[in-house]
C-alpha positions as CSV (number, residue, x, y, z in Angstrom):
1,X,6.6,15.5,18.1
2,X,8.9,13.0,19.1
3,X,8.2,9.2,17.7
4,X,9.8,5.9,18.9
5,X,11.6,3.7,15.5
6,X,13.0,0.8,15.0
7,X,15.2,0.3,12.3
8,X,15.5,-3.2,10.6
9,X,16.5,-5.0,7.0
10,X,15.8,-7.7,4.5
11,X,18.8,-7.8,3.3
12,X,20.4,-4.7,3.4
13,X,17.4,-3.7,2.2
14,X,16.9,-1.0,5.0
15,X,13.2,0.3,6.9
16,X,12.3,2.5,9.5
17,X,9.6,1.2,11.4
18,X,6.7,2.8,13.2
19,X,4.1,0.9,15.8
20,X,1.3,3.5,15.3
21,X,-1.8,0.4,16.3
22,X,-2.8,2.9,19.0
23,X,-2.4,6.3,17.9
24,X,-2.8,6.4,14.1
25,X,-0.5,9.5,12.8
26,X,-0.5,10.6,9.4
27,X,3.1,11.0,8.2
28,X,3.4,13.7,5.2
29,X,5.2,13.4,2.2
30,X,7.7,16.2,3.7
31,X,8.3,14.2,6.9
32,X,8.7,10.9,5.3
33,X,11.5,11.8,2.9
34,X,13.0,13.9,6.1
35,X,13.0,10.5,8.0
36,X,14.1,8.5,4.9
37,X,17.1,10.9,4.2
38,X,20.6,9.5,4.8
39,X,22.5,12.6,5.9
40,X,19.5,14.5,8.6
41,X,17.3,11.7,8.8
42,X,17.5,8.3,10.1
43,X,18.0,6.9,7.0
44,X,15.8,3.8,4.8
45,X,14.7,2.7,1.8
46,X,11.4,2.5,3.3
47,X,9.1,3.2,5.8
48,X,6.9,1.0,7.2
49,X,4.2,1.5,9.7
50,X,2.3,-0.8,11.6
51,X,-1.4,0.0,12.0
52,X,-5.1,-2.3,13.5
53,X,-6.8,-4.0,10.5
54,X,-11.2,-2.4,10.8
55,X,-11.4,-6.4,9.8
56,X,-11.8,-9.3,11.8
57,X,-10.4,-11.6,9.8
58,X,-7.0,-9.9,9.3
59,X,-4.4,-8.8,11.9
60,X,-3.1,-5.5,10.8
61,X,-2.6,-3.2,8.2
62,X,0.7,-2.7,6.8
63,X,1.7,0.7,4.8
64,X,4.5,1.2,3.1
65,X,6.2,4.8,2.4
66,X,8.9,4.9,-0.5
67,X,12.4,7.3,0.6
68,X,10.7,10.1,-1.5
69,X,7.5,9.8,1.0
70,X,5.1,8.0,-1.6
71,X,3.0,5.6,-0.8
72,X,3.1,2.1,-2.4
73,X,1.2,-1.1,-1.8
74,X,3.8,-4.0,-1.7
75,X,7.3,-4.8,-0.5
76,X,8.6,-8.1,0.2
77,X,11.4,-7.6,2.1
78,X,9.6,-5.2,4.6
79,X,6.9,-8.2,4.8
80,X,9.5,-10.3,6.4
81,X,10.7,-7.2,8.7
82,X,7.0,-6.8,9.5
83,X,5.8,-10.1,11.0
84,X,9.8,-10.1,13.2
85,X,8.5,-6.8,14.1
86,X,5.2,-7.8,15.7
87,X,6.2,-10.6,17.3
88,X,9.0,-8.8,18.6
89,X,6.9,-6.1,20.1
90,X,4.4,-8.5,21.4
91,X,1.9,-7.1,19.2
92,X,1.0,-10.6,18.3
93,X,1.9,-14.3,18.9
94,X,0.1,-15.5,15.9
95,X,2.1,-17.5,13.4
96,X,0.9,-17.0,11.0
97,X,-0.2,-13.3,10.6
98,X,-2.5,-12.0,8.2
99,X,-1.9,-8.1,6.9
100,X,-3.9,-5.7,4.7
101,X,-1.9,-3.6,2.2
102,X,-3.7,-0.9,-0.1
103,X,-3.4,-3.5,-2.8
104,X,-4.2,-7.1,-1.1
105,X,-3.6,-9.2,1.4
106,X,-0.4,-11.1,2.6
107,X,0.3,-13.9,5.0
108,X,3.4,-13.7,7.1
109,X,5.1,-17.2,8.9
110,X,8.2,-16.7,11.1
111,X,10.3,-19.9,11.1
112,X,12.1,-19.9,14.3
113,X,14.0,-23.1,13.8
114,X,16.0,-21.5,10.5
115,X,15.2,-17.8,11.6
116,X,14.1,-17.5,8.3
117,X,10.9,-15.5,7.1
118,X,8.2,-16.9,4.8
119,X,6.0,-14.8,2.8
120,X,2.6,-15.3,0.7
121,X,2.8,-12.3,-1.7
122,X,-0.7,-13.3,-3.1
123,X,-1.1,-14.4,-6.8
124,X,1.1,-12.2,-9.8
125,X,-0.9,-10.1,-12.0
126,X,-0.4,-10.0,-16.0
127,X,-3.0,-8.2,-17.4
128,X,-2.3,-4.5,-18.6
129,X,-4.7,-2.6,-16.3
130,X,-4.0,-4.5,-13.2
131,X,-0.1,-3.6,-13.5
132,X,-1.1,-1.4,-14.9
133,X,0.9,-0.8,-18.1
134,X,-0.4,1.3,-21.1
135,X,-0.7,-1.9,-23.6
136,X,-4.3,-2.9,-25.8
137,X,-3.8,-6.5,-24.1
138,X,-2.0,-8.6,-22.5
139,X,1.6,-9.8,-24.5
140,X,4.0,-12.3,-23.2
141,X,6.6,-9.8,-23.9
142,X,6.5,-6.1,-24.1
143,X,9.3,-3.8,-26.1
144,X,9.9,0.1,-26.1
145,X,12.0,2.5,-27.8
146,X,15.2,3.8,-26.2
147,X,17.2,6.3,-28.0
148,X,18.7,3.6,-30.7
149,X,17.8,0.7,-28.8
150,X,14.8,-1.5,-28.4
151,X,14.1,-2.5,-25.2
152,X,12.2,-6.0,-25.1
153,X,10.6,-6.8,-21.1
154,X,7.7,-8.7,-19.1
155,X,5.7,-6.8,-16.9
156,X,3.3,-7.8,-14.0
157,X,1.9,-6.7,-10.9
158,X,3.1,-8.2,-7.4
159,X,1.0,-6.1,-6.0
160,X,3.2,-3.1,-7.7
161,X,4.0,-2.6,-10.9
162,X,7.1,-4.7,-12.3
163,X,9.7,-4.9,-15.4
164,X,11.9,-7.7,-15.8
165,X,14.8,-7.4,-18.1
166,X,17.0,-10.2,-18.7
167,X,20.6,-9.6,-18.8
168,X,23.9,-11.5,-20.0
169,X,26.1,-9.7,-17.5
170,X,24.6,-8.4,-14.1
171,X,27.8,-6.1,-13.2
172,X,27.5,-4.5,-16.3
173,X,23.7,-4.0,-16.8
174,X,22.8,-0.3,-17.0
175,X,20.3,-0.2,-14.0
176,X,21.0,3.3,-12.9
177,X,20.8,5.0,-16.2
178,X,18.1,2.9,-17.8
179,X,16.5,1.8,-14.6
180,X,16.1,5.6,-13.7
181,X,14.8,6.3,-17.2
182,X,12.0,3.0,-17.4
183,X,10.9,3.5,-14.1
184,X,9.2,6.9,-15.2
185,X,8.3,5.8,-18.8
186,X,5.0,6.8,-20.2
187,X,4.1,3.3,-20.4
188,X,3.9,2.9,-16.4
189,X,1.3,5.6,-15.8
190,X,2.4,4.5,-11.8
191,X,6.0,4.3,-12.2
192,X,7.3,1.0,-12.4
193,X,10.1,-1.1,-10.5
194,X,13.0,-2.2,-13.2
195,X,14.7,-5.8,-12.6
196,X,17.9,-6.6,-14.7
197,X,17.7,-10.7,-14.2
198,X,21.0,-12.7,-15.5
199,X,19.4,-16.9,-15.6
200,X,22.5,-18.9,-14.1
201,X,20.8,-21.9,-14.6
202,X,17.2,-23.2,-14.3
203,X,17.3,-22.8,-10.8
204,X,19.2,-20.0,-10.2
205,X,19.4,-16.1,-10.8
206,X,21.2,-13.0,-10.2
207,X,19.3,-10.1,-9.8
208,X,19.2,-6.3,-9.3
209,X,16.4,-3.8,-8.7
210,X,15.6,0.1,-9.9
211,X,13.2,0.1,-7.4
212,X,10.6,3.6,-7.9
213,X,10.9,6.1,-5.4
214,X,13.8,4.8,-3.9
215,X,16.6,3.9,-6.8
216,X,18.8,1.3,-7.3
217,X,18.1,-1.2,-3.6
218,X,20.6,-3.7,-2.1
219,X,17.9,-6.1,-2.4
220,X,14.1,-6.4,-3.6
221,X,11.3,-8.8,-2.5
222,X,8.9,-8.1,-4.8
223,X,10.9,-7.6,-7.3
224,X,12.2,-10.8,-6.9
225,X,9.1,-12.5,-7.1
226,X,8.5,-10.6,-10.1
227,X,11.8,-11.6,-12.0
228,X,11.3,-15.6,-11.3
229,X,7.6,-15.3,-12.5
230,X,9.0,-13.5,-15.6
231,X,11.5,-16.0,-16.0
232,X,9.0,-19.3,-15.1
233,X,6.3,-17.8,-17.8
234,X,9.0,-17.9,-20.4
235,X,9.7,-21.4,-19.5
236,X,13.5,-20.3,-18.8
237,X,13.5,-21.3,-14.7
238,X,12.1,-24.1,-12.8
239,X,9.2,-23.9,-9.9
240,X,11.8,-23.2,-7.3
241,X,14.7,-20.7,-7.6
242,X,17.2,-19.5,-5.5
243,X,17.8,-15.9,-6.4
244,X,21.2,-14.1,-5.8
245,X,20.9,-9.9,-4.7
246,X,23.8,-7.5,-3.6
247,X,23.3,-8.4,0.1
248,X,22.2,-12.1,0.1
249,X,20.1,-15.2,-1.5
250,X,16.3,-15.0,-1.3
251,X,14.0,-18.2,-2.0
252,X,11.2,-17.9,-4.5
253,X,8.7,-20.3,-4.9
254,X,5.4,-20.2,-7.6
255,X,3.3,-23.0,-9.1
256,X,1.9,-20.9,-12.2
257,X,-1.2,-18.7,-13.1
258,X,-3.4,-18.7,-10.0
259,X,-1.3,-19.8,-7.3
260,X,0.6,-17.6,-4.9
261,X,4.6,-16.4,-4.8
262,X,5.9,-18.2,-1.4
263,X,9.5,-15.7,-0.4
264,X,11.8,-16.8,2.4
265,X,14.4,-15.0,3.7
266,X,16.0,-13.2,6.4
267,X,14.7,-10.0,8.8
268,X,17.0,-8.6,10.9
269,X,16.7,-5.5,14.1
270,X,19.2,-3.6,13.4
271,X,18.8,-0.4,16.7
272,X,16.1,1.5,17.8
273,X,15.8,5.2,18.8
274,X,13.3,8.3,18.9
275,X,12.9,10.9,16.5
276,X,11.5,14.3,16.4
277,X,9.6,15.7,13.4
């Protein structure tokens, strides 16, 4: 079977891309992380395949396959590659564009006059089962047991399950030892993604992501979101943050409890190709 990609980031944060809106084809597990893999596939964080919304009132329906070929409901950065995608293709001049993930609903705006990409990512989630995260009820902050050390965090759902960790030194932070060991905690019966947030100032973070499935990631939309909610709800960062990853700035917007997480940032093409499974 040979399939048509395109390959695109959010920066650096890489995706293969699928158009499957006319023929619907069920990727495995097997053939996802083949395609994912750096050294005999093409090579991505994630996959993401366009598909037809069965609803009227939404445009399509966008899925979202981690590098180990598990499925997940949210990713921000692959939001903002999905609506350049479409439009793109000429799947759709609509701006905005309204997708279905297995977890919500997003709205997507392309900005052509900053070739930037804006992104509703839908209201954050803090209660236990919603995340969900093994707690009797919902706590401002959470803490668990690591070897000697005791590990204090928020948690929420941006659609996926989050932990934010604040930091005094990004460089430093132990994301791949402690990201890797959080992520699969008994606590996150899911998994969980693991941000290590440093606050620069009230407007202003740096930021890196142990994202689940995939690792440590150059950059993180959700996660993102997540941090700056984190850091709003302990009344550590204003309504508007600039946020600082490996491989560029992403803007995070959120009023508080009830109102949605506006993202804006770049989408690039990088090539396209054909594969065969």
């Amino acid at each position: 079977m040979e399939l048509k990609f395109t390959k695109m980031h959010g920066l650096g944060n890489d995706f293969v891309v699928f158009d499957f809106t006319e023929h619907v084809i069920a990727l495995s597990e097997t053939q996802a992380s083949h395609i994912a893999d750096r050294h005999f596939g093409v090579g991505c964080d994630q996959i993401l395949i366009v598909e037809r919304s069965t609803r009227d009132d939404i445009d399509f329906k966008y899925r979202i396959l981690n590098a180990d070929g598990s499925e997940v409901g949210q990713c921000g950065n692959g939001a903002r590659c999905f609506v350049r995608y479409v439009h793109e293709k000429g799947l759709s001049d609509k701006n905005p564009i309204t997708v279905e993930t297995s977890t919500g609903q997003m709205v997507l705006f392309e900005d052509e006059a900053t070739n930037l990409v804006t992104v509703d990512m839908g209201a954050p989630r803090f209660e236990p089962m919603d995340i969900p995260l093994k707690a009797a009820r919902r706590q401002p902050k959470y803490h668990l047991e690591h070897g000697d050390e005791r590990i204090t965090f928020s948690a929420l759902s941006m659609g996926n399950p989050h932990a934010v960790l604040i930091v005094d030194d990004i460089g430093s932070a132990p994301v791949l030892e402690l990201g890797a060991s959080l992520e699969c905690h008994s606590l996150f019966p899911e998994r969980a993604n693991i941000g290590f947030m440093k606050i620069n100032d009230r407007a202003d973070i740096s930021l890196r992501v142990f994202e689940r499935g995939a690792g440590e990631t150059i950059a993180c939309g959700s996660g993102t979101c997540a941090a700056v909610v984190a850091g709003i709800q302990d009344g550590l960062l204003d309504n508007k943050v600039i946020a600082h990853l490996t491989a560029g700035d992403l803007t995070i917007e959120w009023q508080g409890e009830g109102h949605s997480v506006m993202m804006t940032g770049a989408a690039e093409t990088s090539f396209e190709g054909v594969l065969k499974l």
